[in-house]
ZALONU-106176 format. One record per atom (N, C-alpha, C): x, y, z; residue in three letters. Coordinates in steps of 0.001 Angstrom, whole numbers, padded with zeros to 6 digits, always signed. Layout:
<atoms>
XYZALA ...
</atoms>
This chain:
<atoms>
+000847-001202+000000UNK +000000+000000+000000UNK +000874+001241+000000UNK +000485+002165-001032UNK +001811+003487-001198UNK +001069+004212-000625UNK +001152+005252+000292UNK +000673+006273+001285UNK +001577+007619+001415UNK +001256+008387+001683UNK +001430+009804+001897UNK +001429+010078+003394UNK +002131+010723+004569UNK +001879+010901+005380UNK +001460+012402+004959UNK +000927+013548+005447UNK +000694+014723+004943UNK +000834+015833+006220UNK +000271+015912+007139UNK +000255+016774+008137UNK -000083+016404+009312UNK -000087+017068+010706UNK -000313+016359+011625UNK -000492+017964+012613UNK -001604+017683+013779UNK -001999+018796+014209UNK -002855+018792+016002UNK -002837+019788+016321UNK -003651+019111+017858UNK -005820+019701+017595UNK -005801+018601+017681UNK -006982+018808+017912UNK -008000+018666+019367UNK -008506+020019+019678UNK -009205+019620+021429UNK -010686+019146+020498UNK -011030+018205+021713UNK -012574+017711+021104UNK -013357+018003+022563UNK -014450+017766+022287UNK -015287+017349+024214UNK -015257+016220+024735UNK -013990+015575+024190UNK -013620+014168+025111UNK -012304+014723+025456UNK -011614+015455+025116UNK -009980+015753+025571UNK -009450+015849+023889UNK -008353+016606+024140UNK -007359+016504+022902UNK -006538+015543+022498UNK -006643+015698+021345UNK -005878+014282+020378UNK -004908+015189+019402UNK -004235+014525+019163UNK -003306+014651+017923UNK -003797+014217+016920UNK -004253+015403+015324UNK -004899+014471+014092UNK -003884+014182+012954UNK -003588+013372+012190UNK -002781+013131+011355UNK -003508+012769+010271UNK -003069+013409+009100UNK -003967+013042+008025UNK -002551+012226+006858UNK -003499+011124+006348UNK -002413+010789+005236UNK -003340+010397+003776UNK -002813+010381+002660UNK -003422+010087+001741UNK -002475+008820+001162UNK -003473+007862+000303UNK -003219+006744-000292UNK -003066+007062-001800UNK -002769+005715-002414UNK -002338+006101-003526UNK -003516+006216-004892UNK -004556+006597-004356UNK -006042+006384-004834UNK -006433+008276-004909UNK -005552+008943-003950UNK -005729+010606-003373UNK -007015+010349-002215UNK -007384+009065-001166UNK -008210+009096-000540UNK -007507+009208+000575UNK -008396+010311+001643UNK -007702+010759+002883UNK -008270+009815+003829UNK -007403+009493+004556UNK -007406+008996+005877UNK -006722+010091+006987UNK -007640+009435+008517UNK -007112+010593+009529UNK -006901+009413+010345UNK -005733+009850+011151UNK -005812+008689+012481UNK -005889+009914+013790UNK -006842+009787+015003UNK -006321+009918+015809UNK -005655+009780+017101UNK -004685+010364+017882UNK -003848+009504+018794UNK -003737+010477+019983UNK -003615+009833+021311UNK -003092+010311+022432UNK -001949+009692+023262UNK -000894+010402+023661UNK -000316+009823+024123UNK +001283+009098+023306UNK +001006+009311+022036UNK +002041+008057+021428UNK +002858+009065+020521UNK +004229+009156+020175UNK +004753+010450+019322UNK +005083+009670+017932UNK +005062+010717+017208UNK +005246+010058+016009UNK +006954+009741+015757UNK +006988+008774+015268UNK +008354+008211+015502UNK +008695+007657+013567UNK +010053+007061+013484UNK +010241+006584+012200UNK +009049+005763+011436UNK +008453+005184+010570UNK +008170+003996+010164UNK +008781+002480+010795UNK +008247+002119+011189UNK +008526+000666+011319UNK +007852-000449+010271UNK +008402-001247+009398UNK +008459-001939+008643UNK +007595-002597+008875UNK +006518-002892+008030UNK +006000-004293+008700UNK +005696-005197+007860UNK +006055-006517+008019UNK +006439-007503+007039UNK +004925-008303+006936UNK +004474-007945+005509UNK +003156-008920+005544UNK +003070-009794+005373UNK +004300-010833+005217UNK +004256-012274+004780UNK +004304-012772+006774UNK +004168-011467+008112UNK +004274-012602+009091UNK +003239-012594+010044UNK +002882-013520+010319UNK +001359-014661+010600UNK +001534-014395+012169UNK +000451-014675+012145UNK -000201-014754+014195UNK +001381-015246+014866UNK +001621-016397+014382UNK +003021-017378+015561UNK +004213-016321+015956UNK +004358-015631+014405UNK +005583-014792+014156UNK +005163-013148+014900UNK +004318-012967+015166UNK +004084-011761+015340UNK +004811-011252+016860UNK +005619-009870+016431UNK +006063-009593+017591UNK +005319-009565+018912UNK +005895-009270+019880UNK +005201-009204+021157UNK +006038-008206+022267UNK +006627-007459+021685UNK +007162-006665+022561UNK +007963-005516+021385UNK +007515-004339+021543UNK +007588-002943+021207UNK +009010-002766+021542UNK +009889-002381+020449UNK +011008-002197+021295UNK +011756-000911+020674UNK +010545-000063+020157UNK +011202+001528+020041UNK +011366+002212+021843UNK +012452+002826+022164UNK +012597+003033+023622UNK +011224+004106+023806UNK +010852+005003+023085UNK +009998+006116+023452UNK +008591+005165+023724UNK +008197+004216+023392UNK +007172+003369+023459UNK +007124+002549+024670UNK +008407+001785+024990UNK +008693+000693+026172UNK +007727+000835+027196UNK +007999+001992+027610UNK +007780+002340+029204UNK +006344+002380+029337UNK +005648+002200+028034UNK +004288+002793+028176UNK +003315+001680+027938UNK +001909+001404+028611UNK +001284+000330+028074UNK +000658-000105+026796UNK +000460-000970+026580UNK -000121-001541+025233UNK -001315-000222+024374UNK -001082+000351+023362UNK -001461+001246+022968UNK -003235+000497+022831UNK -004433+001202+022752UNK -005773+000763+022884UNK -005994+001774+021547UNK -006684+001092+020218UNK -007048+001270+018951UNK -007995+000693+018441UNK -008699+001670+017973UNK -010377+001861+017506UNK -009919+001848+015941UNK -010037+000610+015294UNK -010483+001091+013611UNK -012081+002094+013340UNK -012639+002630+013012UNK -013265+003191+012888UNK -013727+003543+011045UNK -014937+002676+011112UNK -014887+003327+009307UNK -015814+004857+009091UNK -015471+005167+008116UNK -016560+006362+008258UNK -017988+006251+008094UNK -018693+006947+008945UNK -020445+006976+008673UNK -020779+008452+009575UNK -020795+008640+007571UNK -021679+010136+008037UNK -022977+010010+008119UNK -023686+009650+008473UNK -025195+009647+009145UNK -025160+009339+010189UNK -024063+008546+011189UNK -024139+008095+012482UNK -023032+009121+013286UNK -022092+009396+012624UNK -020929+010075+012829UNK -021022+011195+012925UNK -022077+011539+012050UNK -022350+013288+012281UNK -023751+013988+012626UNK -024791+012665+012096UNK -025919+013281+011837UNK -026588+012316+013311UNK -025981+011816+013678UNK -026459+010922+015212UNK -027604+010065+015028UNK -027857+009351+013817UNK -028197+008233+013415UNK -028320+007058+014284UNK -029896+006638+014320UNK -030137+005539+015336UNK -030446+004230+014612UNK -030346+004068+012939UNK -030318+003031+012402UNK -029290+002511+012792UNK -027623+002710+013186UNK -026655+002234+013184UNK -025574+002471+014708UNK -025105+002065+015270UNK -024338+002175+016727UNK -023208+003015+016196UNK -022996+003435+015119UNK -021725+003710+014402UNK -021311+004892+015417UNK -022246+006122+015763UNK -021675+007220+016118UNK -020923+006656+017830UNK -022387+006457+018261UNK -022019+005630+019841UNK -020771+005011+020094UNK -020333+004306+019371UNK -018738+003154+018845UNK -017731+003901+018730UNK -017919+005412+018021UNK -016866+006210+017560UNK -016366+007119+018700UNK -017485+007881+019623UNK -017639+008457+020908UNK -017194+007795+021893UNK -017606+006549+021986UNK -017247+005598+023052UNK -015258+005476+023649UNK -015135+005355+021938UNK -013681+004875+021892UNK -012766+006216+022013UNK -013630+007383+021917UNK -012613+008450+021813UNK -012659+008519+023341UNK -013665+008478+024107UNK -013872+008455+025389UNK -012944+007541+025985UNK -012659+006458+025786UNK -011824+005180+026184UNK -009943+005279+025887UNK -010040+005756+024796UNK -008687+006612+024247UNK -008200+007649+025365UNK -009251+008101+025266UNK -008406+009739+026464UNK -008180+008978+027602UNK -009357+008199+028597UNK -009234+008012+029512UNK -007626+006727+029829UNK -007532+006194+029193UNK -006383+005517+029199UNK -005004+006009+029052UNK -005689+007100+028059UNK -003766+008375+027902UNK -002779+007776+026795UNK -003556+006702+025727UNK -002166+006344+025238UNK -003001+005334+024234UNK -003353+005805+022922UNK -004084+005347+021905UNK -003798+005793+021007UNK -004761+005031+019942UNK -005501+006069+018428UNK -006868+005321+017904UNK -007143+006548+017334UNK -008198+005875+016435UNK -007964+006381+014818UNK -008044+005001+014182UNK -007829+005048+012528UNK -009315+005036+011866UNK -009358+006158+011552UNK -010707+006451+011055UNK -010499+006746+009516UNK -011216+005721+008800UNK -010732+004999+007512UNK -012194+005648+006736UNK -012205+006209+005552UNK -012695+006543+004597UNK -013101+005998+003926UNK -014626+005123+004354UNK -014815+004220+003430UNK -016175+003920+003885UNK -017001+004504+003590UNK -018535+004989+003874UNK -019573+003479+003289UNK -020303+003758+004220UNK -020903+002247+004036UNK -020219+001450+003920UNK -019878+001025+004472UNK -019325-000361+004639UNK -018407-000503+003200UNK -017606+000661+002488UNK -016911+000830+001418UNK -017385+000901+000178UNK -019394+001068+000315UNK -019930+000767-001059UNK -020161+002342-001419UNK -019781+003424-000585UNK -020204+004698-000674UNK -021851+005171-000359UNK -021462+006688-000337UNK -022486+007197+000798UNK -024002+007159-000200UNK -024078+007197-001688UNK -025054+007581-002316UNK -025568+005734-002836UNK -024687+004774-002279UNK -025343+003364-002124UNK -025813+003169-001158UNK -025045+003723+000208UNK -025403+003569+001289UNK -026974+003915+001952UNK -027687+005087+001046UNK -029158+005993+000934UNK -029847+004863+000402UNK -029552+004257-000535UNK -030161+003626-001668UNK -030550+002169-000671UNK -029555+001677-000139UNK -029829+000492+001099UNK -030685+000999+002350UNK -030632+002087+002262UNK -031376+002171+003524UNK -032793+002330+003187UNK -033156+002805+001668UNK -034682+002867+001274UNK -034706+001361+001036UNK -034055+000291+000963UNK -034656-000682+000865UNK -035093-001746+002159UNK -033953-001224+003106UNK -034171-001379+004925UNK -035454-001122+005209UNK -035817-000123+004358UNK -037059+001017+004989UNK -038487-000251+004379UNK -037840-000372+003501UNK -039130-001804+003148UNK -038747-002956+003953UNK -038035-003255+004773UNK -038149-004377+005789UNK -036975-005680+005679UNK -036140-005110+003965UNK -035267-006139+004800UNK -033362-005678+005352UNK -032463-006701+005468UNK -031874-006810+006335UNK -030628-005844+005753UNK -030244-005270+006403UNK -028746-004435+006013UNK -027664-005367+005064UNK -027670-006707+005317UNK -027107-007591+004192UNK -028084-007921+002941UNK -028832-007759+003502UNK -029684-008399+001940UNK -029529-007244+001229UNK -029894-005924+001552UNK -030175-004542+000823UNK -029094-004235+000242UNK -027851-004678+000423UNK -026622-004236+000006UNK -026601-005413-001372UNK -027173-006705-001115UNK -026419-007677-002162UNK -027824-007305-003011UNK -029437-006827-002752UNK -029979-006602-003803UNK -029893-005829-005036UNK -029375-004820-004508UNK -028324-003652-005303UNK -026845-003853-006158UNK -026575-005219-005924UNK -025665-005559-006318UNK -024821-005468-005905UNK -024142-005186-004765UNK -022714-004746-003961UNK -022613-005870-002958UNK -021316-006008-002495UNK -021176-006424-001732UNK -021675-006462-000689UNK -021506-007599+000942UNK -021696-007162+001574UNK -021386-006190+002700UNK -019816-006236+002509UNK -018988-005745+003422UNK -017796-005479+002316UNK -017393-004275+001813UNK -016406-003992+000626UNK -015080-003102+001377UNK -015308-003401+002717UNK -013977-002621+003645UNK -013113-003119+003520UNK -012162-001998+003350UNK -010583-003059+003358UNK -009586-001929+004513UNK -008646-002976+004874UNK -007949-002403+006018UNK -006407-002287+005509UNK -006172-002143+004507UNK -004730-001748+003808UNK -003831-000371+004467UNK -004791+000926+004892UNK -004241+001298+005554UNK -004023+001462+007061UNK -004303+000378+007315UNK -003759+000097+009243UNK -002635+000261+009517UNK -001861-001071+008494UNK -000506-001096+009482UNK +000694+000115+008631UNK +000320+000770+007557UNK +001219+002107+007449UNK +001151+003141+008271UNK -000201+003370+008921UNK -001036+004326+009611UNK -000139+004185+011090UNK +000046+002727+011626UNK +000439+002492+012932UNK +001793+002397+012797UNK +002664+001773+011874UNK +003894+002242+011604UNK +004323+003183+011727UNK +003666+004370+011383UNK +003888+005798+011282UNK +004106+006326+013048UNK +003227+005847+014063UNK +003680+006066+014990UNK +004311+004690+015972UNK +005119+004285+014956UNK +005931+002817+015821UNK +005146+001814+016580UNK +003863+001621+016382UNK +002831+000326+017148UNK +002836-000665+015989UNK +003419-001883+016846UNK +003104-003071+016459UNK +002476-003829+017159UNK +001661-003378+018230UNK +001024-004642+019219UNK -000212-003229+019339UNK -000958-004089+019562UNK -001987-003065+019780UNK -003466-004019+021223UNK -004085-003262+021681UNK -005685-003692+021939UNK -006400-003443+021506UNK -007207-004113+020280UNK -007942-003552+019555UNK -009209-003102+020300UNK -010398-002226+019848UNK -011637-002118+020237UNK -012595-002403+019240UNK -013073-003812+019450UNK -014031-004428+018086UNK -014591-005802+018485UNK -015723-005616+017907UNK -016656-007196+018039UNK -016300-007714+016751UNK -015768-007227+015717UNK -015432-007764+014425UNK -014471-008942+014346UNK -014175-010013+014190UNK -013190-011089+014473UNK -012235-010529+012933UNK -012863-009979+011994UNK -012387-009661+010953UNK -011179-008888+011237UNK -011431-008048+011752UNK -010443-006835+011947UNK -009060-007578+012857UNK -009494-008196+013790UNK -008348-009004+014774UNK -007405-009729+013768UNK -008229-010299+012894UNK -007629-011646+011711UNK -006720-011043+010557UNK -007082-009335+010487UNK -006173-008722+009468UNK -005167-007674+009989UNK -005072-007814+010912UNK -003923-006642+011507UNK -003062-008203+012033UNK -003425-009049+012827UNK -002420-010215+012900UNK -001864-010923+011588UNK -002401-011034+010774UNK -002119-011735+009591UNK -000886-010264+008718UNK -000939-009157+009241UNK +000090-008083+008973UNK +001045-007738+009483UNK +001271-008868+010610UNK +002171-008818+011406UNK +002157-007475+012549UNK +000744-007350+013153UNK +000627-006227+014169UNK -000125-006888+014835UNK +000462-007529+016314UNK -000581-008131+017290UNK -001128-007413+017519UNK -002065-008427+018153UNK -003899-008196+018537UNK -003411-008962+020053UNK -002969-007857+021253UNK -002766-008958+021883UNK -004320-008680+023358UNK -005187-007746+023075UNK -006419-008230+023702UNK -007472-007842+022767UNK -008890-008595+022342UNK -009578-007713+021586UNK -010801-007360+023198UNK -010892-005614+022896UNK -011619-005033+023984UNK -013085-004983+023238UNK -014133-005577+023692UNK -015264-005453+023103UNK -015956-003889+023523UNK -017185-003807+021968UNK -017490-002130+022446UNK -019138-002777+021782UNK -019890-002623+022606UNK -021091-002578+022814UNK -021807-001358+023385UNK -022269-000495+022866UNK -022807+000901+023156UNK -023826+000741+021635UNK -024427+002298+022017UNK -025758+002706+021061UNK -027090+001794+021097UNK -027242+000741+021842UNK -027917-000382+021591UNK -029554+000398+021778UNK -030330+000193+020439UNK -032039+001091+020647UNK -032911+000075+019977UNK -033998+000493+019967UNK -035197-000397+019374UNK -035063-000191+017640UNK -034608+000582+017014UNK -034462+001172+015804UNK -033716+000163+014983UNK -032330+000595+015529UNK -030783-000727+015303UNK -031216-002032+015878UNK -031759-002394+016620UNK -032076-003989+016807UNK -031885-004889+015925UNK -032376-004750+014650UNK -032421-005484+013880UNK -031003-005386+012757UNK -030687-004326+013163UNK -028549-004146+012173UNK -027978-004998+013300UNK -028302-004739+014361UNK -027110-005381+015640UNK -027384-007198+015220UNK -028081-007415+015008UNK -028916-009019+015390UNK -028244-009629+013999UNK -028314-008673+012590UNK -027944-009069+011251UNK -026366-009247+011189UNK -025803-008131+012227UNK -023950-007681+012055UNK -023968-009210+013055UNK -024905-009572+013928UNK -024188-011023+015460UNK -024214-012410+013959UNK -025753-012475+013467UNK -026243-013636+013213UNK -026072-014000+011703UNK -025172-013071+010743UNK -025282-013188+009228UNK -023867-012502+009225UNK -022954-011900+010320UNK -021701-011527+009774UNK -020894-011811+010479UNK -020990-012600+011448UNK -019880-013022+012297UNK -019282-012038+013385UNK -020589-010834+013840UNK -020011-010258+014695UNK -019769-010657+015856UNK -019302-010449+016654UNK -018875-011426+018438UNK -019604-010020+019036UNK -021458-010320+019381UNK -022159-009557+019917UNK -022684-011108+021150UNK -022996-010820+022243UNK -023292-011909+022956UNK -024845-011799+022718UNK -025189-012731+022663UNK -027111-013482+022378UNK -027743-012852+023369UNK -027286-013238+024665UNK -028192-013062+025770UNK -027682-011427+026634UNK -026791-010777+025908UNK -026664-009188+026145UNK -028253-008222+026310UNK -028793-008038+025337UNK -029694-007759+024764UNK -031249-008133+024723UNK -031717-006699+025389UNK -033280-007652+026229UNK -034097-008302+024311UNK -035177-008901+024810UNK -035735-009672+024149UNK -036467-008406+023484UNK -036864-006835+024016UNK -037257-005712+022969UNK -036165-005208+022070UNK -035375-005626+022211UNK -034525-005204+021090UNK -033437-005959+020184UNK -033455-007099+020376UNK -032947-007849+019279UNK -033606-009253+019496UNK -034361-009655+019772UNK -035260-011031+019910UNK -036501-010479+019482UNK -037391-009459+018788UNK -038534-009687+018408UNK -038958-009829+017152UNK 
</atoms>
């Protein structure tokens, strides 16, 4: 993956200040990561031919050592949940949550990846939701339209985390997906922190489709019987 690092800046939010870094890919699509706590340091290499066994387990840039296991939110973009506070989807709740979880720990990021709907874009993404609106499932509406179901790709993770010297990370995700492609890039996954927030009568039925048709790691019996059992 050829990338651009581009600028880097402090941003205060109403969770605490972060550091934003923006980089572009070799497509001209921007990505932002943001981070607390961690300085930006050389590139560190990261070899994609090495697998879960091979994967390091100990950070050994000195500015990093002393400090605990960095806690990282992939984050894709959703502007309807992200900005417009959207109760079809947990997306905004997930994004808030983790910036909240980031500060409070002192020593994160979140890679907030450009890739709207689930990577099929924002003017497919409208188009699935008028077909939601007729009753069926966030996977079906995507493959009736012809798209995929899930067209995310995570190519820029490990340049993004290179950039500030993390190779071990805690992820924050019910996705087993995301754990399976940052290890398979040679960037442990050495706890995955589950994030369960936003949960309403609205999303019930995205949460129940993302547990029971995508392999999300949402627990069955979390969730009263009004909102994902009816």
């Amino acid at each position: 993956m050829s990338y651009q690092f581009i600028t880097c800046a402090k941003l205060p939010t109403r969770h605490g200040e972060f550091d934003i870094h923006v980089f572009e890919n070799e497509d001209g699509q921007e990505h932002v990561m943001l981070t607390v706590g961690l300085p930006v340091v050389e590139p560190i290499p990261i070899d994609p031919t090495l697998k879960k066994d091979a994967a390091p387990t100990k950070n050994t840039d000195h500015k990093l050592s002393d400090h605990p296991i960095p806690l990282v939110r992939i984050h894709s973009e959703c502007l309807t949940g992200d900005a417009f506070s959207s109760l079809k989807c947990d997306c905004g709740s997930q994004l808030n949550a983790a910036m909240q979880a980031i500060q409070a720990t002192g020593f994160g990021a979140i890679l907030y990846l450009r890739q709207e709907g689930r990577g099929i874009g924002l003017t497919n993404k409208i188009r699935a939701y008028a077909l939601q609106d007729q009753g069926h499932d966030t996977l079906d509406a995507n493959l009736m339209l012809g798209l995929p179901a899930d067209a995310r790709t995570y190519d820029m993770c490990g340049p993004m985390l290179a950039h500030i010297g993390v190779k071990e990370v805690r992820l924050i995700t019910n996705n087993p997906d995301k754990v399976a492609y940052l290890m398979d890039h040679g960037i442990h996954v050495v706890e995955r922190v589950p994030l369960v927030v936003g949960v309403n009568d609205i999303n019930a039925g995205y949460l129940a489709t993302k547990r029971d048709r995508m392999g999300h790691l949402l627990n069955k019996e979390f969730y009263t019987e009004a909102h994902l059992n009816k």
